[in-house]
C-alpha positions, 0 to 999 in steps of 0.5 A: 301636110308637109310633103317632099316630091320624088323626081319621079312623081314631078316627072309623072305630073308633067307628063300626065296631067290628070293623073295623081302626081299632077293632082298633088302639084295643082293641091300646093297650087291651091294651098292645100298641101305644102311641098318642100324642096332643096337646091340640089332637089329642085336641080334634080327637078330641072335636070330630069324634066328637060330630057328630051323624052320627057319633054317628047312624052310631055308635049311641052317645049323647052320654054313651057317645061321652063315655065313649069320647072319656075312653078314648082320653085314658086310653090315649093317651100324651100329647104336648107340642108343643115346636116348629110347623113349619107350614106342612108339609102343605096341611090345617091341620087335619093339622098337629096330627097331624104335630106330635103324631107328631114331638114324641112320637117316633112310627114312624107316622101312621095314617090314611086320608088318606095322599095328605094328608101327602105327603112331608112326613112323611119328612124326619121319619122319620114313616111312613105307614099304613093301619089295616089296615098297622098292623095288620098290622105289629102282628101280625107 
């Protein structure tokens, strides 16, 4: 399963390890699932896990969200952007993560903000999930 994560979702899974968000990151870690992710994604990443509430929230210091920013870049399959179809949805800052998931073939995005996509996302053939679908869809 080829997967694009929303901020939110590696956000999610830096601040609650037992929850389904970091179930999935510890999945591409075993090989189970393959996430994909463009420079302006994995930017995004680093520049939204390092805010201090995040990192308060998470427990980690600045040197250990490093660490786990540097594991995500090590298991993401990395994604060149060949085209921008912008404008699709009303967050631009969504953009990224719907460039990242057409350009590298991804079957869904994973996030919280699903109403956020709309129906951008179908004329695609990019899905729509929830951790805990992803999840779900990964154990079978």
């Amino acid at each position: 399963m080829r997967l694009v994560l929303d901020t939110d979702v590696v956000v999610a899974g830096m601040r609650s390890p037992t929850g389904a968000s970091a179930a999935l990151l510890v999945a591409a870690l075993e090989s189970r699932l393959t996430l994909c992710a463009n420079v302006a994604l994995m930017l995004e990443y680093e520049a939204v896990c390092s805010r201090a509430a995040h990192r308060t929230a998470a427990g980690l210091t600045q040197k250990e969200i490093a660490i786990f920013l540097d594991a995500i870049a090590a298991l993401v399959e990395p994604v060149e952007t060949h085209f921008l179809w912008r404008p699709q949805l009303r967050d631009p800052a969504d953009e990224m993560v719907l460039e990242a998931a057409v350009n590298g073939n991804a079957q869904a995005i994973v996030t919280f903000n699903i109403r956020d996509f709309g129906a951008a996302t179908i004329q695609f053939g990019v899905e729509l999930l929830l951790p805990r679908e992803a999840l779900a869809l990964l154990k079978g």
